[in-house]
Each structure stands twice: as structure tokens, then as C-alpha cells.
C-alpha positions as CSV (number, residue, x, y, z in Angstrom):
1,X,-70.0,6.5,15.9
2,X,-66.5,5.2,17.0
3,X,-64.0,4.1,14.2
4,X,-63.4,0.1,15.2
5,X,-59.3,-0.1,15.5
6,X,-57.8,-2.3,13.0
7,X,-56.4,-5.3,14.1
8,X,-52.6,-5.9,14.4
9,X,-51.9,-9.2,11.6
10,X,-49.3,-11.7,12.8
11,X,-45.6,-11.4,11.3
12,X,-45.4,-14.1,8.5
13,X,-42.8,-16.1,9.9
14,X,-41.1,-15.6,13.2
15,X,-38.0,-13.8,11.6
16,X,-39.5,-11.4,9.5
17,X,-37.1,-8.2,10.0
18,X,-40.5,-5.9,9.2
19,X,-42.9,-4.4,12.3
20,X,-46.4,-3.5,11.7
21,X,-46.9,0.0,12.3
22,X,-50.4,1.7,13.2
23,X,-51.1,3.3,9.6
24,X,-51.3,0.1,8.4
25,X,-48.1,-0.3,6.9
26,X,-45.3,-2.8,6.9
27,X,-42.0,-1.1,8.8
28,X,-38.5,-0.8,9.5
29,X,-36.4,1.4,12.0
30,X,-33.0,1.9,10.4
31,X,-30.7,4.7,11.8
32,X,-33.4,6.3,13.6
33,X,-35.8,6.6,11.0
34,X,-39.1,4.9,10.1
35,X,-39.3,3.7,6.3
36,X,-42.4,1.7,5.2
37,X,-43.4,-0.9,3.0
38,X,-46.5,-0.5,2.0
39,X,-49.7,-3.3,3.4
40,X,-49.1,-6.0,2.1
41,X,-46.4,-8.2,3.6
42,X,-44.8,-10.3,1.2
43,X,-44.5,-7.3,-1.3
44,X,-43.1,-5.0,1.8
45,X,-40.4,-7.3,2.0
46,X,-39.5,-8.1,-1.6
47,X,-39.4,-4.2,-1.6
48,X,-37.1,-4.0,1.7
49,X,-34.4,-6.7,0.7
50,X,-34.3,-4.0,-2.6
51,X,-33.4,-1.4,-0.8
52,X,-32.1,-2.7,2.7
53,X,-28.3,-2.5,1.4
54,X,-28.5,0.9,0.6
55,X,-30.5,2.4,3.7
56,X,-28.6,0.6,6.1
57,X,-25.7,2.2,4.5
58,X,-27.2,5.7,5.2
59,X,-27.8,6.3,0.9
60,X,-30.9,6.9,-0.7
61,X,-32.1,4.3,-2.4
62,X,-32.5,4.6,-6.7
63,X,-34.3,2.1,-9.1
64,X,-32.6,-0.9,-10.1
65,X,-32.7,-1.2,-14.1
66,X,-32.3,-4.9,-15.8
67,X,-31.0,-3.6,-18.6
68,X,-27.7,-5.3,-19.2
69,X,-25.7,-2.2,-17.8
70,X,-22.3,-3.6,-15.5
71,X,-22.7,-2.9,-11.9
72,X,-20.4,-1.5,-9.7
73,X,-19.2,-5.0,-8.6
74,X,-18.3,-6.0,-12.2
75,X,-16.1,-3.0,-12.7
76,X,-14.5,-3.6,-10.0
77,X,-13.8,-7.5,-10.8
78,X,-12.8,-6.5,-14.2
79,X,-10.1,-3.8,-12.9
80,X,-8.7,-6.5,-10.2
81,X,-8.6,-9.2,-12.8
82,X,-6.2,-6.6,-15.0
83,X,-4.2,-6.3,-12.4
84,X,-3.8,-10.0,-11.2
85,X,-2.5,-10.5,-14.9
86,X,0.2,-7.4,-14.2
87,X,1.3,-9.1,-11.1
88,X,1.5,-12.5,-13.2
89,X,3.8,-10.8,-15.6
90,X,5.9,-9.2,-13.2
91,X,4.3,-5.8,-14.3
92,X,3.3,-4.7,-10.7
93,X,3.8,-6.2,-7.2
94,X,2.2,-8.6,-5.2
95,X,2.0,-5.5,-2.2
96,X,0.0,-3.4,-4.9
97,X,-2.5,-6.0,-6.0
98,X,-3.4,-6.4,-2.3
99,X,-3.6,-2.8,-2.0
100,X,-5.8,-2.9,-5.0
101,X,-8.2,-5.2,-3.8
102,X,-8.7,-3.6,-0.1
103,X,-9.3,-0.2,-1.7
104,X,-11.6,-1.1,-4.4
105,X,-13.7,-3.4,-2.4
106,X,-14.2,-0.9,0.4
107,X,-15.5,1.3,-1.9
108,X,-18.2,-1.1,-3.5
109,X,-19.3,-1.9,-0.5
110,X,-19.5,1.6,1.1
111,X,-21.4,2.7,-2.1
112,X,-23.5,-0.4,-3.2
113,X,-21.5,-3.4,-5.3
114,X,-25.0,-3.9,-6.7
115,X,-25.6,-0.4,-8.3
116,X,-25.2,0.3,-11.2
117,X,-22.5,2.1,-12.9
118,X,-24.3,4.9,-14.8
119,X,-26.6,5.5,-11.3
120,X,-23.4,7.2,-9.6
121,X,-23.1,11.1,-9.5
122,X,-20.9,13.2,-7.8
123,X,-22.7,13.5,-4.7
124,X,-21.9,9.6,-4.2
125,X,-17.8,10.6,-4.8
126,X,-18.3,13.3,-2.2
127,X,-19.9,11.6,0.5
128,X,-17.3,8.5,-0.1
129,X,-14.2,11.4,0.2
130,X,-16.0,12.7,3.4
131,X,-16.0,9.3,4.3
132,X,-12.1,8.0,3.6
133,X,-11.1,11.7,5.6
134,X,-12.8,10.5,8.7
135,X,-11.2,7.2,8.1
136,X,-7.6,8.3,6.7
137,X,-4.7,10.7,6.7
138,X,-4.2,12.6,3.6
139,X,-1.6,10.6,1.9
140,X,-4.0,7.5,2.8
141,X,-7.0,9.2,1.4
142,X,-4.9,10.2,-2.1
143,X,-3.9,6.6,-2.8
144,X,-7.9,5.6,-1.9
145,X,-9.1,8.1,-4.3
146,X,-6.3,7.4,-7.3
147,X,-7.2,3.5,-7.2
148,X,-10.9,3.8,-7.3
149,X,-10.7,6.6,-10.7
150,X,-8.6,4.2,-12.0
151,X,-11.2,1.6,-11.5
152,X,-13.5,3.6,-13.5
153,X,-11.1,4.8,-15.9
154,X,-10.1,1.0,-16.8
155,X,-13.8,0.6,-17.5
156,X,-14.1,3.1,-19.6
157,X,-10.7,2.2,-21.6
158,X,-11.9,-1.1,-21.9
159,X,-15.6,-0.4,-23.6
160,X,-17.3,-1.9,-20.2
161,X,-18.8,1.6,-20.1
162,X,-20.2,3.9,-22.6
163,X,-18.5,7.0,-21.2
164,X,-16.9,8.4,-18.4
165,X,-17.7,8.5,-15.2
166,X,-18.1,12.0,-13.8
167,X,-16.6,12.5,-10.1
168,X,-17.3,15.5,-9.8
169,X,-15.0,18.7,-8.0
170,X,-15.3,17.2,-4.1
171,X,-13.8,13.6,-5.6
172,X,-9.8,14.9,-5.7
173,X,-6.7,13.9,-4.2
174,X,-6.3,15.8,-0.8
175,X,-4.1,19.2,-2.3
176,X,0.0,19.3,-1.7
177,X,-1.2,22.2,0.8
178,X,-3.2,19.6,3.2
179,X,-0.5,16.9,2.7
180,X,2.2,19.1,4.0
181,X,0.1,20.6,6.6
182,X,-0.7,16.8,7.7
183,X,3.7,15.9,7.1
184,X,4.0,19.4,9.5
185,X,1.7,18.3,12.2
186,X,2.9,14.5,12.2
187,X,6.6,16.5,12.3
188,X,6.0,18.7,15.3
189,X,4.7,15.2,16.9
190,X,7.0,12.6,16.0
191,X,10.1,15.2,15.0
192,X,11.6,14.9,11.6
193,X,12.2,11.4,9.4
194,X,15.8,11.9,9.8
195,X,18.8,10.4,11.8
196,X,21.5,13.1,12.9
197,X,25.1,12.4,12.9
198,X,25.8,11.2,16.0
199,X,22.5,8.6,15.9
200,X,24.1,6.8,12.5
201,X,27.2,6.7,14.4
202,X,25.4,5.3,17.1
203,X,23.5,2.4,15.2
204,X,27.3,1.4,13.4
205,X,28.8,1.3,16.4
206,X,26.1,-0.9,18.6
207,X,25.4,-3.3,15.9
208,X,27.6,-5.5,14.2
209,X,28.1,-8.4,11.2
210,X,25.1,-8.3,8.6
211,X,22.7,-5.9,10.3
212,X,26.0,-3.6,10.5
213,X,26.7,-3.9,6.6
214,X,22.9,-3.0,5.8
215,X,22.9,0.1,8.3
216,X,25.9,0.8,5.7
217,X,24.4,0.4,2.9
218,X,21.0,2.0,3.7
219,X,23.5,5.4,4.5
220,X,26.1,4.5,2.1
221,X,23.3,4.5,-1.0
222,X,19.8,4.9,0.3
223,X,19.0,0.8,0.2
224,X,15.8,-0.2,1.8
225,X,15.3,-3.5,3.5
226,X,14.2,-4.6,0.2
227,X,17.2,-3.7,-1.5
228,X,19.5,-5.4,1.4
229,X,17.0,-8.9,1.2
230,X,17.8,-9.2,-2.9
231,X,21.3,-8.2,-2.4
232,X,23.3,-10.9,-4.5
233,X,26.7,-11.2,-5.1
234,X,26.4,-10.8,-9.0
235,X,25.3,-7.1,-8.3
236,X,28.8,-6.1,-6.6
237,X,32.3,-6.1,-8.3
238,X,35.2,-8.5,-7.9
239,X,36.2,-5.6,-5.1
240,X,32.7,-5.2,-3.2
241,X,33.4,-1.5,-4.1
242,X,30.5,-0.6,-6.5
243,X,26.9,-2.1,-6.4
244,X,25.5,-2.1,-9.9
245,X,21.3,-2.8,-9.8
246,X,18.3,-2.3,-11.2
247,X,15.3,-0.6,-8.7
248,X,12.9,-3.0,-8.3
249,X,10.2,-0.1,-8.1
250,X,11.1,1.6,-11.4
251,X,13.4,-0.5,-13.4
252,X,15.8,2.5,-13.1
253,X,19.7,1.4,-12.7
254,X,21.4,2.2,-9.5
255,X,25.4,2.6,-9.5
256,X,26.4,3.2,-5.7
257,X,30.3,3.5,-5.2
258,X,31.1,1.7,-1.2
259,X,32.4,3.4,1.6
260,X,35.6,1.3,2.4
261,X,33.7,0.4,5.5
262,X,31.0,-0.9,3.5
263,X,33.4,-2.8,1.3
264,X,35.0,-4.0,4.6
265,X,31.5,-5.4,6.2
266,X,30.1,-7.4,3.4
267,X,33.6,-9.1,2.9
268,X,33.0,-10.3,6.5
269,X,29.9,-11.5,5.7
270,X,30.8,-13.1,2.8
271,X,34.1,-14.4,3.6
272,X,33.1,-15.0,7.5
273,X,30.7,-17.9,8.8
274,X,28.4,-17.5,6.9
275,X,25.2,-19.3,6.6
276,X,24.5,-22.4,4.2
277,X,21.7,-21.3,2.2
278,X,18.5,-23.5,2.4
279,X,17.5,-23.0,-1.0
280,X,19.0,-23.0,-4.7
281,X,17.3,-19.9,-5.0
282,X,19.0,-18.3,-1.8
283,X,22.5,-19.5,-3.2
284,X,23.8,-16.3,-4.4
285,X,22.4,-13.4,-2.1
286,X,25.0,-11.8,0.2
287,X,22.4,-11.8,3.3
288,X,21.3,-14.9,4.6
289,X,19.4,-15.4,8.4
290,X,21.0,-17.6,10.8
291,X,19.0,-20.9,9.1
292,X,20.2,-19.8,5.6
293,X,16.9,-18.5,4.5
294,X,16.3,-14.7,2.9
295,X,16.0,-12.1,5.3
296,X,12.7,-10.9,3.6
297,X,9.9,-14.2,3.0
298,X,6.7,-15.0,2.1
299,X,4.9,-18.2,3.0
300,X,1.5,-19.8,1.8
301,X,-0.5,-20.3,4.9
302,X,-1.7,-23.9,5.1
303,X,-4.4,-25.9,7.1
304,X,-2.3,-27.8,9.4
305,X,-5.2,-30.1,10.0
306,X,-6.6,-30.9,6.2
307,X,-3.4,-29.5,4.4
308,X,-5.1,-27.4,2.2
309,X,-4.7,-23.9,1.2
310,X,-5.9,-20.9,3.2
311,X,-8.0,-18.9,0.7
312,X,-8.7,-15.0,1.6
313,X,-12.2,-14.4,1.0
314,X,-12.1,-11.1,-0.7
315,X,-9.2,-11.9,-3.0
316,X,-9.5,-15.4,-3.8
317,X,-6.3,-16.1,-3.3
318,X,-4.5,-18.5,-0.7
319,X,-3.4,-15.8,1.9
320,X,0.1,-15.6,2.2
321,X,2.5,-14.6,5.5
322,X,5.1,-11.6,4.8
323,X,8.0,-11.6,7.0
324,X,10.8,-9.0,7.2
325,X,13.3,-10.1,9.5
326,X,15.8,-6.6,8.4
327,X,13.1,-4.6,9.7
328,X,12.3,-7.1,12.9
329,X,16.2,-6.5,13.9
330,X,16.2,-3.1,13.2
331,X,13.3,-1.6,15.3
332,X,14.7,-3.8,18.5
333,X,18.2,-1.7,17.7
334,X,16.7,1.4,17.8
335,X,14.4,0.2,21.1
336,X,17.7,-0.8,22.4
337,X,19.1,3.0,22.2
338,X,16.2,4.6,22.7
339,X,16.1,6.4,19.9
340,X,13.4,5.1,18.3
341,X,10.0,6.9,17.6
342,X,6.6,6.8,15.1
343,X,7.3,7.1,11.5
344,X,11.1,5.9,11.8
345,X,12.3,2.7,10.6
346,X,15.0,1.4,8.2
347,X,13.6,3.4,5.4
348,X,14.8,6.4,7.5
349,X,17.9,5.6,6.8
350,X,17.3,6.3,2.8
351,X,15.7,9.3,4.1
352,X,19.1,10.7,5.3
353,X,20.8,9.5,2.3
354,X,18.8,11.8,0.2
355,X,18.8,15.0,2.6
356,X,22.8,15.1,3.2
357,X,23.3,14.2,-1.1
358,X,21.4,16.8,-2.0
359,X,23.8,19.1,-0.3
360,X,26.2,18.3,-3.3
361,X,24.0,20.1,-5.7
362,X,24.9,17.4,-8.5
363,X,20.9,15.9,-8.8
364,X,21.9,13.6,-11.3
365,X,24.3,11.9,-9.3
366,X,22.1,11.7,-6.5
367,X,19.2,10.3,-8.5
368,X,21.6,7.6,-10.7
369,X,22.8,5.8,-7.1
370,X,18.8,6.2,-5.4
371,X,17.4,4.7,-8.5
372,X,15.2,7.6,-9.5
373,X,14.5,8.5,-13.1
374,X,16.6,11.4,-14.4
375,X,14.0,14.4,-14.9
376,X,12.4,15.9,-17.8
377,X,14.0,14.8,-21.2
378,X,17.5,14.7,-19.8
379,X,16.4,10.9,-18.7
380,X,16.3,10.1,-22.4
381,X,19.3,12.0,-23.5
382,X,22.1,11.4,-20.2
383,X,23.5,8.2,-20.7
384,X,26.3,8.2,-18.9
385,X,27.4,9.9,-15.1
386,X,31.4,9.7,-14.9
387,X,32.0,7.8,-11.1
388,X,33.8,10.5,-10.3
389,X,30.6,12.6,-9.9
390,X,28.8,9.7,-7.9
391,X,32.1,9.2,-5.3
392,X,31.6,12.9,-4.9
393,X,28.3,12.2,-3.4
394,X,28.6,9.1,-1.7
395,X,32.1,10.5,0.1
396,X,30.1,14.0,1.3
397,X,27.5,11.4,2.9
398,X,30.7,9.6,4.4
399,X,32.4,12.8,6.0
400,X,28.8,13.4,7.5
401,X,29.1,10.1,9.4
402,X,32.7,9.4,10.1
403,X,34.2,13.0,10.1
């Protein structure tokens, strides 16, 4: 006697996402496999909505507890809201909140924002690290992996979590072995982060009123673009020879003694035509664009039809537009000459500082004008380096460029 053939039943509503297969079973075809859902079809999809996020995501799916334990989505709101409060306070940048928020919420959604915190082990850490190195170069992949420990570690620090998390040995920051090997290749491609004597020569000579007294100050002391855009005329003395600051970056105090032709360029900017400043809060910096604005900006976007803010999604927070005019100017200079190529910018130009300073041998000197703290406990202890010691430095770097 012939077994009758079961009749295929109708989807429930035109767009159910399940197929009926031949066992008898509600299914799905995700990344070339069949998962199913058992007969009955409103209990198949209950049960695939459960588990869709993780199998589209290529992870096995785990139970889902209701026992009051955060998820992976609250850790990572609780982390982000610590560090919105930092950037409030001036603690940490606006730059590294964003950071924060692009890092951390890539990795709650590669690994499920709705897991739970305790349901991770390291094989979840691995396959994210295998992940971020398709994605990444090492450096990228080090700053991914610090950030999302930290998220875990600010849970645990904060009693959101009962212990801590374990990552496991795959989970690390790639070794300083692979990041020079990755610095090496990137090297043998792009050539060395460095500008030779005759290029800085070059960039002086070809470029001319502010732009010119930057390039001097980003050889003269190792200032970034940064550094030039917050410039103001308090940090300098009555002789524009020395430049006292703090480092934005590390609080760390910066004494860099002027080249006379440093000295020399920012009194023509300052003494010259220069701009009328659009802003009581642009009054006193010593660089100043054509339409007397700062050189570096950032601007709340706005709906030019309602007039409301532009909010980012992720970060819930009105986007904002960075400009950086310095950097603008200085990569059409070096298109210009034709000596411009991947990985060099006006940060090179700090770059240079440091690798013709160090030829001096005096480390302290060279840290105390870059702004870098003093190592070991000689930062606590060295008060004081005589001017004498930093002229020494800052007039090697000058015979490098003008002989």
C-alpha cells in the first residue's frame, strides 16, 4: 500500500520569511544551510525571530535567560555613557568618544547586542579578532581590541557584572613583532614617514606667510596642525622667541625655543594684514583663515529645511562637521612638488622633529619641547631643564635645515 504524500499547508501570511520543507518542518536557508523550525508555524517563527540575529550572523545560537543578567547592549551603553561624561569634563576628546562609539558598537552587533554578558567565552573573542584582522591593519586591530576590554573591564569596575569577563589567549593586541612587520611592509611601499633635508627646504621655500610659519613650527618643535590651530599669542613671549604650552594630549608642558626664522614669520603674521577675527573666541590665536575664522573648526550640521539638528543615529548626538583647513593647504603643497605620498601629512613634519633631536642624545630635552612625559620616576623628580639644553636641540634640528 502507497504512503499518501502530505499536503504542502499555505504560508500564514504572504511575508512569512519561513519555507515548508518535505519532512514536515517549517524552514529557513541561511548561508547555505537548512535550519528548521519544527511543524507548527506560528511556534517556528517565534523560534526563528530568537535565533535569526545570531545565524545570520554565522554564530551558534545559545538560550536566552530572563534572569535580570545585563546584555551585551547595556554594557556597552553604560561604558559610552562614562565616557560622554569624560568628554563633558574635558577629561577625553570629542575624536575619542566617536572612536569609542564606532568600536563598541561594531562589536555588539558582530557578536549579538542582545546576548547576554555571562554567555560569551573565548571562542566568541577569537572569531571577533579573526574578524577585525580581515577588516584592519594591526595598529587598527590593537585600538579595536583595547576599547572593547575596556568595555568589559568598566563593567566589571562598576558592579554591572559579577566577575570578569574571560577573553581568552586569541583575544590580544596584535604583538610589537606583527606591528613592525605591518610599519616594514607599509615602509618598503610608501618609503619612510620622514622628510629629508632638501624636501623641508623645499616646503619653506615654495610656501609663504601663515602656512610658512607652521611648516616652521611643525620642524622648529614638532607642532601638529592642532598645535598651530590653538596657537595664541599668550603662549609666546614678548620676543616670539619661546612658545610655552601645555599638550593638549597629555597635559604635559612644552617649552620650544624659535628658530630666528620662526620668530621672523609669526611677527609677519601678526604684525602683517592680518585677518579680523570673526569671533571673541578667535581674538587671540596667532592663525586666523582669510575670513578670520580658526584654521581647525567644527560645525553642528543643521536641516536647512526645518532648522533642526542632525542627530547621528548610533551616537545620539547632533552630527558635527570637522574641518582642518592646515591640513587642506598642506597636502595641495606637497601635490604641488610632487613629493607627496601615503602615510605623509603635516604630522610628518613632527616625525622629523623627533628623528634629527634624538641625534643630540639629551632625551629629556627632546621630550620637554614634544610634550612627552619624562620617563620612569625622573618625571616626578626633574623639575627643571636649563634652555640652554633645549636651544641645543632645537639649533641641531636648525643646522639640519638651513646648513
Amino acid at each position: 500500500m502507497k504512503k499518501s504524500k502530505q499536503s504542502k499547508p499555505k504560508k500564514p501570511w504572504p511575508t512569512y520569511p519561513l519555507f515548508w520543507h518535505r519532512n514536515g518542518q517549517w524552514c529557513k536557508k541561511i548561508r547555505g544551510k537548512h535550519h528548521y523550525f519544527g511543524t507548527d508555524a506560528r511556534a517556528a517563527h517565534e523560534e526563528y525571530i530568537r535565533v535569526a540575529e545570531d545565524l545570520h550572523a554565522g554564530r551558534k545560537p545559545r538560550h536566552r535567560r530572563d534572569d535580570g543578567e545585563p546584555l551585551v547592549k547595556d554594557l556597552v551603553n553604560g561604558f559610552l555613557n562614562t565616557q560622554r561624561q569624560k568628554e563633558a569634563n574635558g577629561s577625553n576628546g570629542g575624536n575619542w568618544y566617536d572612536e569609542c562609539v564606532r568600536v563598541s558598537m561594531h562589536f555588539a552587533e558582530h557578536i549579538g547586542k542582545d546576548r547576554q554578558w555571562d554567555d560569551l567565552d573565548p571562542s566568541d573573542f577569537g572569531r571577533y579578532r579573526n574578524h577585525l584582522c580581515r577588516l584592519h591593519e594591526p595598529p587598527t586591530v590593537s585600538r579595536h581590541v583595547g576599547i572593547v576590554k575596556s568595555v568589559f573591564k568598566h563593567a566589571f569596575v562598576n558592579n554591572l557584572i559579577a566577575e570578569e569577563v574571560r577573553f581568552g589567549d586569541r583575544f590580544k593586541k596584535p604583538s610589537e613583532r606583527e606591528i613592525r612587520r605591518h610599519q616594514n611592509t607599509v615602509e618598503a611601499e610608501n618609503g619612510v614617514r620622514l622628510f629629508g633635508e632638501d624636501e623641508v627646504r623645499t616646503l619653506l621655500d615654495e610656501s609663504s606667510g601663515q602656512l610658512r610659519a607652521m611648516i616652521l613650527l611643525g620642524v622648529n618643535g614638532g607642532y601638529y596642525a592642532v598645535d598651530c590651530a590653538g596657537l595664541s599669542i599668550q603662549m609666546l613671549d614678548d620676543e616670539y622667541t619661546v612658545s610655552l604650552f601645555p599638550r593638549n594630549k597629555t597635559g604635559m608642558k612644552r617649552t620650544v625655543p624659535l628658530w630666528p626664522e620662526t620668530s621672523e614669520a609669526i611677527n609677519e603674521v601678526l604684525n602683517g594684514k592680518r585677518p579680523t577675527p570673526r569671533s571673541p573666541d578667535s581674538e587671540n590665536l596667532v592663525f586666523l583663515t582669510q575670513r578670520g575664522n580658526p584654521w581647525r573648526t567644527e560645525k553642528v550640521i543643521v536641516d536647512a529645511a526645518t532648522g533642526a539638528l542632525v542627530m547621528n543615529p548610533k551616537t545620539g548626538r547632533p552630527k558635527v562637521q570637522r574641518k582642518d583647513a592646515i591640513a587642506l593647504q598642506f597636502s595641495k603643497l606637497l601635490d604641488r612638488l610632487d613629493i607627496r605620498r601615503a602615510g605623509r601629512g603635516f604630522g610628518t613634519l613632527r616625525h622629523t622633529f623627533r628623528t634629527w633631536a634624538d641625534e643630540t642624545l639629551d632625551q629629556h630635552a627632546v621630550d620637554r619641547i614634544m610634550g612627552h612625559k619624562l620617563p620612569g620616576m625622573r618625571g616626578r623628580y626633574v623639575k627643571r631643564i636649563e634652555m640652554t639644553r633645549l636651544r641645543a636641540v632645537t639649533d641641531h634640528v636648525r643646522a639640519k635645515v638651513f646648513g
